[in-house]
N, C-alpha and C positions, 0 to 999 in steps of 0.2 A: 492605639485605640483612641485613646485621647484627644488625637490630630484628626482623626474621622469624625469626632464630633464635634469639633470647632469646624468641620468643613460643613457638616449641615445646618450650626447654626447659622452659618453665615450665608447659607445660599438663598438666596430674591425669595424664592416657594417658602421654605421655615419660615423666615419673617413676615413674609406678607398673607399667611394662612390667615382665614378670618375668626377661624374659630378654635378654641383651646388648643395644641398638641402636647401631650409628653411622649420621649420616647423612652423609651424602660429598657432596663439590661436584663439577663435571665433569672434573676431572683428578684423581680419588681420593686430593684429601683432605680427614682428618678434619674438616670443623666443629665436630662437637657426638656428644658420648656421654650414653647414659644413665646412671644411676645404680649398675645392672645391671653394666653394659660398666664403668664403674670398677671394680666391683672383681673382674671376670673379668681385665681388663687389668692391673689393680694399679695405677692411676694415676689422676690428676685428669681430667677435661673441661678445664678450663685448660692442663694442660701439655702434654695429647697434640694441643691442638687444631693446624691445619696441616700437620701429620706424613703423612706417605702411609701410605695404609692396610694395603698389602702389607709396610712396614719393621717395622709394629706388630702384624700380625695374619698369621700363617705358617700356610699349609695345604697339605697334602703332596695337591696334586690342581691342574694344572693349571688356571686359573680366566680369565685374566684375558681372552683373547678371546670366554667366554661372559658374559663380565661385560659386556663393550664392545658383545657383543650385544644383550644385555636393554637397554643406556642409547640403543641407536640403533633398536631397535624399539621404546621403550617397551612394553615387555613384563616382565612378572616371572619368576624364575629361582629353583631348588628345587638344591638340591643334597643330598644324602642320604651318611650312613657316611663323612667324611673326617675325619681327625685336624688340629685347629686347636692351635697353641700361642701363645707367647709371645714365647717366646724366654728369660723367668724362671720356666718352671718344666715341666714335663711336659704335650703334646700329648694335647686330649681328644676323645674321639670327639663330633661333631657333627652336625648338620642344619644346614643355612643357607638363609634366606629372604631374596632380595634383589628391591626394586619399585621402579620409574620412581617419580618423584614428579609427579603432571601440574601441580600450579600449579606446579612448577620445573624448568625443561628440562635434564636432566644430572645433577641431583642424584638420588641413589641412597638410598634406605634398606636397609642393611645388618642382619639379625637373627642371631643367632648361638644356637641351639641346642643347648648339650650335653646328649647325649643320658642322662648323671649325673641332669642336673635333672631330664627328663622322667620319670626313675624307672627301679629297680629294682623289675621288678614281685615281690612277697612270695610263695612258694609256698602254695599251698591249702592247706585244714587234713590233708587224708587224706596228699600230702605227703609235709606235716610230720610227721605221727604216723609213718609210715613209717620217714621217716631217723631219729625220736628209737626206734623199735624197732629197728632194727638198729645203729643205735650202742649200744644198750642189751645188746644178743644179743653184740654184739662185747664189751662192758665183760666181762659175764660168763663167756664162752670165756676173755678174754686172764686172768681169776682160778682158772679153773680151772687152765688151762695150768702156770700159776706154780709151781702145788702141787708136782705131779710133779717138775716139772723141778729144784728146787731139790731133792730127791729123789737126781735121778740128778748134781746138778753132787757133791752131798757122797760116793755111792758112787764115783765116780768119783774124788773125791781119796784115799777111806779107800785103793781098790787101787793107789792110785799110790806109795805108799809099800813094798809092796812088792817092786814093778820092775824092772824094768831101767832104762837109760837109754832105749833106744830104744824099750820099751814106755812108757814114761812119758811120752813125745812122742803118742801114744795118748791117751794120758788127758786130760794137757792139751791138747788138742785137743779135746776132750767137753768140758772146760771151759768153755773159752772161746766155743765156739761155742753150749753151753746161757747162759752169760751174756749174749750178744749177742742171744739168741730173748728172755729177761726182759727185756731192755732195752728192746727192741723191744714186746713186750705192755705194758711199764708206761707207753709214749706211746700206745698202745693208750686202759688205762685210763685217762690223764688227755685224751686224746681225750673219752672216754664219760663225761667228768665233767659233769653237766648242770645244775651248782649256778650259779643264774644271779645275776649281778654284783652288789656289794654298792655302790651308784648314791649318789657325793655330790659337792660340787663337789673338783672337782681341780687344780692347777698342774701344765698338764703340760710346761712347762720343767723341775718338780721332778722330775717321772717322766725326761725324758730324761738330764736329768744322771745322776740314778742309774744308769739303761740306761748311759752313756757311762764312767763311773768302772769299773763292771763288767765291762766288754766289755775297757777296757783292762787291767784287771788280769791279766785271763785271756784269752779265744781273741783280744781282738783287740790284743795286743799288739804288735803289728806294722802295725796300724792308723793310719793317720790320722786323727782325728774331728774336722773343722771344726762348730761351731754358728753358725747362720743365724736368731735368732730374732727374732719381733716383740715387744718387749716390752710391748706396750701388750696382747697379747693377753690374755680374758677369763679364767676359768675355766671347765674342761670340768666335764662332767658323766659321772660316769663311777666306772667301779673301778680306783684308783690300781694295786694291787697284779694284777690284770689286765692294765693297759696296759702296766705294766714288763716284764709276761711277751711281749707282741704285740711292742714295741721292742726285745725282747733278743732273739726269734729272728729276727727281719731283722736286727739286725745281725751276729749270728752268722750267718746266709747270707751276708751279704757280705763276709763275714771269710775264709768258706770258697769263694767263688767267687775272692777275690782270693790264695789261696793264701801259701807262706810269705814270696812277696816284697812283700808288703803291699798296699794301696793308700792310698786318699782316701775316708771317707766323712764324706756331709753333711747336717745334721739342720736340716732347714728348717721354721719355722713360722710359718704367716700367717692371716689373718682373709679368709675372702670369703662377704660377707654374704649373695651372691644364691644359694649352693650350696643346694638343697634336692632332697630323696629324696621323689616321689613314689610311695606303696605301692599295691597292688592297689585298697584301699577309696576310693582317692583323693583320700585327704588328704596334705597333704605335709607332711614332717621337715626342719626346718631343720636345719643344719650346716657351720653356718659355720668353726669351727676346725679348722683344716688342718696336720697333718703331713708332710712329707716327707723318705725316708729314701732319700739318693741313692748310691751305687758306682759307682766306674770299671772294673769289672771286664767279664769278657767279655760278658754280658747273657746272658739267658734260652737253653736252645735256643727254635728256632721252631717247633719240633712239640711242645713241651708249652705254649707260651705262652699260651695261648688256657685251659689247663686246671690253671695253678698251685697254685690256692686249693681243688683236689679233692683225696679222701685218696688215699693211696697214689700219688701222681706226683708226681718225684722229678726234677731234672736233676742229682743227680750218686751217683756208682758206691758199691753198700753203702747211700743213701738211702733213710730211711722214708717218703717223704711225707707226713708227720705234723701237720711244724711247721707251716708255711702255711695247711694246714686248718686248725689249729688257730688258728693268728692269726684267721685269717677267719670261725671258728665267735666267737671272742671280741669281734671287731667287730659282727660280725652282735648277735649279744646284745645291745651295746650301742648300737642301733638306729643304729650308723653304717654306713660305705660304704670298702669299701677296693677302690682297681686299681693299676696296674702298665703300667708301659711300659716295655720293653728292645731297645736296642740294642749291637752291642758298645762298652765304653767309656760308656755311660751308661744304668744302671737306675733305675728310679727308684718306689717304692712311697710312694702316696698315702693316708690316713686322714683319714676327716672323720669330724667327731664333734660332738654336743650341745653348745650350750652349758647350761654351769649355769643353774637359774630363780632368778631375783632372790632370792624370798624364802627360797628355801634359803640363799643367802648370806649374807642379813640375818640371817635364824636363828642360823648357825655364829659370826659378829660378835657376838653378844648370849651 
């Protein structure tokens, strides 16, 4: 038995599978994973081997009596839209394809499909021209707006001077609430900023530190910032001065979800090779290097969850729905992939991103 599964790990089809495989013995467990399945799992084929498959592999969908179905009909099983995790990192949304094996009675092959890899399919061109026109139509309203307004914030101080008290509560009141509408159009226009990223390889352990140094100095002062990093990780590809802006406004959300009594947050980074974006044209982006920026805080509401990463939606009171977009427009540019899982007590926002091409590196070295 043994010598039959060294013969599948080793044949061309097992390793070159793109997407997770385990194959299971008739008490579900692991044998043998692919190469795929390492680094979805984050571990060897040697150390996971014998381990049951349910301690290692978590799906929020009862499974196991249609599991036990398909191995005593020999029959194959499809399961569609369930969240798989780990248990080390954030639950993704999946496909699962599971087939009797006929030369082995009981044994199961296991595929695992995130529905990440299969692709974000890319919006068509008419679109995209669309939202760059009304992001565009927005940029220029929130410049007009400015004008005036800064206008009425300085007549409004000249008459305040000479007031009353109680009329001067008037005024400062026009103040302040003309300063919060600029504040508000100036994430407008850096919303409508469509200067696209300036692309070379990156350390983005150095971008998180910076984010981290930052955050504590100021809103997250009250903070805890654990780092979780892999160091062996490569270089990204990417706009350093970009990505510090993506990593400072989630942490700044979850500075402000965990309010003044603080919390825990945790900046995790790791390599998973088999991650890839496939687009509309059908070619796929690899993206292997993975951030993630976790919070104990209450988590998302669940009536905006589904719609974070749109402008103008907001979960909390006085918010501009700006930032997130805005993270997400800055991802998107730099042809990665960012989601989000929340529950209360653990949020967790995911970024995968390029890696650098070789000979950019060699370049920068020379």
């Amino acid at each position: 038995m043994q010598a039959a599964i060294e013969d599948v790990e080793e044949t061309p089809v097992w390793v070159s599978l793109p997407v997770p495989a385990l194959l299971l013995d008739p008490d579900d467990h692991i044998v043998s994973i692919n190469p795929a399945a390492e680094g979805f799992l984050n571990t060897s084929a040697k150390s996971i081997r014998g381990q049951k498959v349910w301690e290692r592999v978590m799906i929020d969908s009862p499974l196991e009596e249609a599991f036990e179905r398909a191995r005593a009909t020999a029959s194959p099983l499809f399961v569609n839209d369930v969240d798989v995790g780990t248990g080390d990192r954030a639950p993704l949304h999946c496909n699962l394809q599971i087939s009797p094996l006929s030369d082995r009675p009981g044994f199961m092959l296991f595929l695992i499909s995130p529905r990440e890899l299969a692709g974000r399919m890319t919006q068509d061109h008419s679109v995209k021209s669309a939202a760059k026109s009304a992001i565009g139509m927005a940029e220029m309203l929130a410049h007009e707006i400015k004008n005036p307004l800064a206008g009425i914030i300085g007549a409004a101080q000249l008459l305040s001077m000479n007031l009353s008290s109680e009329d001067r509560e008037l005024t400062d009141l026009i103040v302040a609430e003309s300063r919060r509408v600029v504040k508000l159009l100036e994430q407008v226009e850096q919303f409508g900023n469509l200067t696209m990223p300036d692309m070379k390889p990156v350390n983005l352990h150095d971008v998180l530190d910076r984010a981290r140094r930052s955050a504590l100095l100021g809103f997250g002062g009250s903070m805890k910032i654990v780092e979780d990093y892999d160091p062996s990780l490569p270089l990204a590809y990417g706009d350093p001065d970009q990505l510090l802006q993506v990593v400072l406004n989630l942490l700044k959300n979850a500075a402000q979800a965990a309010g003044a009594q603080g919390g825990k947050i945790r900046l995790h980074t790791y390599f998973e090779h088999s991650f890839r974006l496939r687009r509309a044209d059908g070619k796929g982006k690899s993206l292997p290097l993975q951030i993630e920026i976790e919070d104990d805080g209450p988590g998302l509401p669940e009536d905006i969850a589904g719609d974070i990463f749109d402008p103008f939606v907001s979960g909390r009171e006085n918010g501009t729905g700006l930032g997130l977009a805005l993270v997400s427009k800055i991802i998107s540019d730099h042809e990665g992939w960012i989601s989000v899982t929340s529950v209360p007590g653990k949020t967790v926002f995911r970024i995968s991103l390029p890696r650098a091409p070789k000979e950019l590196i060699d370049k920068e070295k020379n």
